[in-house]
C-alpha positions in Angstrom: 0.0 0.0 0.0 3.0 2.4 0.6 3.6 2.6 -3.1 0.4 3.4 -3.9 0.3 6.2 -1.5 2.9 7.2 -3.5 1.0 7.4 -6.5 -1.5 9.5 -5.0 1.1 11.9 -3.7 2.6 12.2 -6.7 -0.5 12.3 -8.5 -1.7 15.5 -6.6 1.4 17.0 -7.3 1.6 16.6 -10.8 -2.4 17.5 -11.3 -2.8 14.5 -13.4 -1.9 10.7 -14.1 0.5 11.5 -16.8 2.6 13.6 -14.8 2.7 11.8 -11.9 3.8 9.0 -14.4 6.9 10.6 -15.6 7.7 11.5 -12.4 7.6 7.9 -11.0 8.9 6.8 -14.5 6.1 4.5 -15.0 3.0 4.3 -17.7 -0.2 5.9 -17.0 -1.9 2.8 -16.9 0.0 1.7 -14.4 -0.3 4.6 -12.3 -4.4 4.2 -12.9 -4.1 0.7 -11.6 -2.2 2.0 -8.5 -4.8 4.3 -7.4 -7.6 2.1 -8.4 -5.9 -0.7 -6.3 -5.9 1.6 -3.0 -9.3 2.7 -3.6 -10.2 -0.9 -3.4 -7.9 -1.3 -0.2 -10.0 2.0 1.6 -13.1 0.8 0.3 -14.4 4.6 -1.2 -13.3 6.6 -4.1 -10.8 9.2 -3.8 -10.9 10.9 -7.3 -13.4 12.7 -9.0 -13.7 10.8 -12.5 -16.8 13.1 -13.9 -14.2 15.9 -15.1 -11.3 15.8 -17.4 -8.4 15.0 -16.5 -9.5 13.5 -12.5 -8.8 15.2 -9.7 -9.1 14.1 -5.9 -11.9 14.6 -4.4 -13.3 15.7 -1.1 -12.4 12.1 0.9 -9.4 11.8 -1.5 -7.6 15.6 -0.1 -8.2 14.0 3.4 -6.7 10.4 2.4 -3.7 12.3 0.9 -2.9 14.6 4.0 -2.2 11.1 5.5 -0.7 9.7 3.1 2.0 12.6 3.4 2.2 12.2 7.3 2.6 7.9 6.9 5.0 8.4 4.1 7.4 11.1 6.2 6.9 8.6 9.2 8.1 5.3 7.0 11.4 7.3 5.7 12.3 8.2 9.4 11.8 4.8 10.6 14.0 3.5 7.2 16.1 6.4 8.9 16.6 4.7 12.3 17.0 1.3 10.8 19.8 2.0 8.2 23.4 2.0 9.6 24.7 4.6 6.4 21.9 6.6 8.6 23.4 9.9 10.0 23.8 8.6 13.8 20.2 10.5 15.5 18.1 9.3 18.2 18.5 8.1 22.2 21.4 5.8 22.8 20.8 4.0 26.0 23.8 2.9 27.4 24.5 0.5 30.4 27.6 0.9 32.4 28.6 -2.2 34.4 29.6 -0.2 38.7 33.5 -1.5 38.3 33.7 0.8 35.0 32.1 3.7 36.1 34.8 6.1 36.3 34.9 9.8 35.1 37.6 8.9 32.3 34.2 8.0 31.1 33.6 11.4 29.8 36.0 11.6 27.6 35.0 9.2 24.9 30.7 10.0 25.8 32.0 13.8 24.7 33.8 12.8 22.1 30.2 11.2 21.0 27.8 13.7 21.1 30.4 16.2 19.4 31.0 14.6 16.6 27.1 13.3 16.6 25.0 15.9 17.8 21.7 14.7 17.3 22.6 11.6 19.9 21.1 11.8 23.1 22.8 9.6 25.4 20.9 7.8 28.4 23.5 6.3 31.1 22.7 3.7 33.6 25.0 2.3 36.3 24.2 -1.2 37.6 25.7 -4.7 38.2 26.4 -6.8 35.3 23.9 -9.1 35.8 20.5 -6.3 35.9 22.3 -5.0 32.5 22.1 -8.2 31.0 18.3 -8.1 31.9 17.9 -4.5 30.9 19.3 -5.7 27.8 17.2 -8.4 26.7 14.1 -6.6 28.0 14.7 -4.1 25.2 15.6 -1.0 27.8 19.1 -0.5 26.8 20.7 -0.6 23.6 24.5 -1.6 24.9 26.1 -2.4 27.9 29.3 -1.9 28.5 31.0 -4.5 31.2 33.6 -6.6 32.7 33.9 -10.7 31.6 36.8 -13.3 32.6 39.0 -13.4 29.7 37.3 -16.1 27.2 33.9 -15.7 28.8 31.2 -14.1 26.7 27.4 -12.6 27.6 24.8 -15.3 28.0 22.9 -15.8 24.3 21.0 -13.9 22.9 23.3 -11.4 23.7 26.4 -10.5 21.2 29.7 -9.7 22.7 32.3 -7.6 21.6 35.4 -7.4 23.3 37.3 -4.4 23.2 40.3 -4.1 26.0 41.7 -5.7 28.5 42.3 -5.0 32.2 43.8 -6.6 35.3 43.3 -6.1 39.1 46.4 -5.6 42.1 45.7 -6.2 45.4 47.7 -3.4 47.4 47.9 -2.4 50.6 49.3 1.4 52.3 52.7 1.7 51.7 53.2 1.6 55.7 51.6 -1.8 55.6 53.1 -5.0 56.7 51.4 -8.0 55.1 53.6 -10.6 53.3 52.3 -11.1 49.4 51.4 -14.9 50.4 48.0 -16.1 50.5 47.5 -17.2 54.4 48.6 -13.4 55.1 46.4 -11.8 53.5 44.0 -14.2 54.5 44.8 -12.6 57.8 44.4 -9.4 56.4 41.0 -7.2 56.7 39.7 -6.2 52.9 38.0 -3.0 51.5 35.8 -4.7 48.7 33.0 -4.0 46.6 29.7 -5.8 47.5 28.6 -9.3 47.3 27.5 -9.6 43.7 30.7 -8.5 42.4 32.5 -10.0 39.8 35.9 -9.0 40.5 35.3 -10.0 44.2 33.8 -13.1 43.3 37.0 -13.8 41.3 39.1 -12.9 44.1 37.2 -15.2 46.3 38.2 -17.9 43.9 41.6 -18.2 43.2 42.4 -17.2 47.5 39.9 -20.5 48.1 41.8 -22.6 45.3 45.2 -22.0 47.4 43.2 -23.1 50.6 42.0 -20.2 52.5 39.3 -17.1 53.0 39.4 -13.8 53.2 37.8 -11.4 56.1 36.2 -8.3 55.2 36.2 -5.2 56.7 34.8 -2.8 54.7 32.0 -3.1 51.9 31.8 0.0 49.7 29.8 0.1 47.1 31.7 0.9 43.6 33.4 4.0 45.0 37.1 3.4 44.2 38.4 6.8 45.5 37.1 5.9 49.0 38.2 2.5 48.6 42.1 4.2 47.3 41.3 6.3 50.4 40.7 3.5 53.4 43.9 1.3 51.9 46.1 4.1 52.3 45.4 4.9 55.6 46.1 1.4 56.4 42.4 0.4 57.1 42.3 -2.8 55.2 43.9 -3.8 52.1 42.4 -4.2 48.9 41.7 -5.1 45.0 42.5 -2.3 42.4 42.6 -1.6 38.7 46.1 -1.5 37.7 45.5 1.4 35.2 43.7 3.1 38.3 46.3 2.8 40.5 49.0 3.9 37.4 46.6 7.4 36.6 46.3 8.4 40.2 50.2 8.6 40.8 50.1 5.9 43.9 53.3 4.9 43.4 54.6 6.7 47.4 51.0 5.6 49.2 50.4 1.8 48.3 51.9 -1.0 47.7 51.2 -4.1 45.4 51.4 -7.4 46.5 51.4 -10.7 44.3 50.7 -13.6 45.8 52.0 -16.6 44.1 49.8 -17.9 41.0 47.8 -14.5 41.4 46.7 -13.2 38.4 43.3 -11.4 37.7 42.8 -10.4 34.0 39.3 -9.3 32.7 38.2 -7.9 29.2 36.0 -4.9 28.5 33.0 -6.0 26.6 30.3 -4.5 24.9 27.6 -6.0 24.8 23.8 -5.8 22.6 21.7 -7.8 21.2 21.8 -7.1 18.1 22.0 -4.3 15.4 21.5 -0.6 16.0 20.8 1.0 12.6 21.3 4.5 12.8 23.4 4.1 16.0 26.0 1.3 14.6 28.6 3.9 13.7 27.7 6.1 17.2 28.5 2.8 19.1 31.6 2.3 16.7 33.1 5.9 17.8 32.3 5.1 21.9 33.9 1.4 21.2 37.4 3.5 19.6 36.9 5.7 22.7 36.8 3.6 25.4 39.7 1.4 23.9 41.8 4.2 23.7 41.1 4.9 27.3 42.5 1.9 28.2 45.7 1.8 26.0 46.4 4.8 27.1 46.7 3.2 30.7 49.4 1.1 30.0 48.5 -1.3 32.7 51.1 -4.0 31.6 54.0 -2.3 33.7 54.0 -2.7 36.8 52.8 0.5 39.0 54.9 0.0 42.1 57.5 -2.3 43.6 56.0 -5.3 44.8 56.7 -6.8 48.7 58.3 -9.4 47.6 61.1 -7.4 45.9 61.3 -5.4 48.5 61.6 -8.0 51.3 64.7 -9.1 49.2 66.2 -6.1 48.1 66.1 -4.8 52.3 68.2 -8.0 52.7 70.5 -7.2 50.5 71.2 -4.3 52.1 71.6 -5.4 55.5 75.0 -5.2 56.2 76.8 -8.7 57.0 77.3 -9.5 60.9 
């Protein structure tokens, strides 16, 4: 039926079926058979055949006001749907807590500057309720740590797009040995039950035969966490690349326990296409890679115990 709406646009812009065939590049008899057919659709007659050439009549100027309004409607909804689509529209975006940093900014400016008709929607929330979100058709794309190999449960499509590992560290006036019955000792400034990079931690400390004691829960705010480390509260579990950008070199310490190693990737995650918002996504994807390389967390960001421990032996003069 949209094509023959067509037809009757174009056939009240021309003024008569010949024109409105050249301008569609068809015959007239094929444009006649259009309008006939969505007379036949509406059930009523739209053009007023008793004077030469037609025209529309009283019902047929109302039918064609619409026809205007479902036609205009149909090419922005083509709009939304085509990725070579200008990026327009809301962009709802989940953010998983562990990821939601200010550097943020950065890459979400670099957005809606180059795209300016994107609004962007932001939600912070546990991995978990933004895979729900997801499938429930409230968020376009989540962005949110997985263990390296592991992908979002199907439907969902993953996209990895960085990497990122996690220190334990304590002040740098701490005392506790980098082996795993110490810091089983040890009281721990964590995130909440529910999170993955806890949960992770949990794992590997109960693989080597012990448990850990917490002392503080705080939920996803890693300057207070930075904060109650360094003054020797508890120790805890850090993004290297955190630790690197905030200059911590002089007020923690990292310590490795053996076998430790906590790697994660950075994952976006839909499920599925986005039309007009593929190439938006594309540019906060480049963005929030970049963020990440720029971190350089594959140095290390401090001296570790260990090295330490052996290089203040060194030093001790002989007896």
């Amino acid at each position: 039926m949209l094509d023959d709406l067509h037809a009757l646009v174009e056939f009240a812009q021309a003024g008569s079926i010949a024109g409105a065939a050249d301008r569609l590049h068809r015959t007239p008899s094929a444009v006649t058979r259009q309008l006939q057919r969505l007379e036949a659709a509406l059930g009523a007659e739209l053009l007023d055949r008793s004077v030469k050439p037609p025209r529309l009549n009283s019902l047929g100027s109302r039918v064609l006001e619409q026809a205007r309004d479902l036609l205009q409607r149909t090419e922005t909804l083509r709009s939304v749907a085509s990725p070579d689509a200008e990026p327009h529209g809301l962009l709802r975006i989940g953010l998983a807590h562990a990821l939601a940093e200010g550097t943020l900014i950065k890459p979400f400016r670099a957005l809606t500057e180059k795209y300016p008709e994107v609004r962007l929607r932001l939600l912070s929330a546990l991995t978990g309720e933004l895979f729900s979100r997801l499938l429930a058709g409230e968020l376009d794309v989540a962005v949110v740590f997985l263990p390296e190999g592991k992908t979002a449960p199907s439907p969902l499509l993953t996209h990895v797009i960085a990497g990122d590992h996690m220190e334990i560290v304590q002040g740098a006036a701490g005392n506790i040995d980098d082996d795993w019955e110490s810091l089983s000792r040890a009281p721990w400034v964590l995130n909440p039950s529910g999170c993955l990079l806890r949960a992770s931690l949990i794992d590997q400390m109960e693989r080597a035969g012990f448990t850990l004691t917490v002392a503080a829960e705080i939920h996803y705010n890693i300057h207070l966490q930075l904060a109650l480390i360094q003054s020797g509260y508890g120790i805890g579990l850090l993004p290297a690349r955190f630790i690197a950008r905030e200059n911590c070199r002089d007020t923690v310490e990292v310590l490795r326990p053996p076998s430790f190693d906590l790697r994660l990737s950075v994952a976006m995650v839909r499920v599925g296409q986005l039309g007009a918002l593929e190439r938006a996504v594309d540019l906060l994807e480049l963005g929030i890679r970049h963020l990440f390389e720029a971190a350089d967390t594959t140095k290390a960001v401090t001296r570790s115990r260990r090295r330490r421990r052996a290089s203040r032996r060194k030093a001790r003069p002989p007896r």
